[in-house]
N, C-alpha and C positions, 0 to 999 in steps of 0.2 A: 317730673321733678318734684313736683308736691305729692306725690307719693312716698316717694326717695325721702322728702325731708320729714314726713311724720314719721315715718318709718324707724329713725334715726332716732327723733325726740321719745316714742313711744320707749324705746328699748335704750338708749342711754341719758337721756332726760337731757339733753343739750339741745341746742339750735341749731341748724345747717342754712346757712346762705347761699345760693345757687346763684350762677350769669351764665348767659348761652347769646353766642354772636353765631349769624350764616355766615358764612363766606359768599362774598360776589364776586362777578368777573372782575369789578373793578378794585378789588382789595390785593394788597403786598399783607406778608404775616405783622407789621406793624398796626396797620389799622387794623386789623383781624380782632387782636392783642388788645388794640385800644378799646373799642366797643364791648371787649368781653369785660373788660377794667369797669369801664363806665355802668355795667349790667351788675357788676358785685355792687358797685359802689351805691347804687337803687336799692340794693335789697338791703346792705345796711344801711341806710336813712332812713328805708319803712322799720324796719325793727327798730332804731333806736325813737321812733316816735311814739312805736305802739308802746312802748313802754312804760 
């Protein structure tokens, strides 16, 4: 994924924010969904601090 997101910046000079959730035995696609949510919502908080 920090490959992906330099990649991205180098060539269109913008930002990419990345979330990645596993799946477990114990997940429905709602938690799935939530965790992936909560992993974006990290990456814009570190960005908007680095700022």
């Amino acid at each position: 994924m920090e490959r992906l997101r330099a990649a991205v910046a180098q060539r269109c000079g913008c930002t990419l924010g990345l979330g990645i959730a596993d799946l477990t035995p114990h997940d429905d696609f709602a938690s799935l969904v939530e965790r992936a949510d909560r992993a974006l919502l990290r990456t814009k908080r570190a960005r908007d601090v680095s700022r």
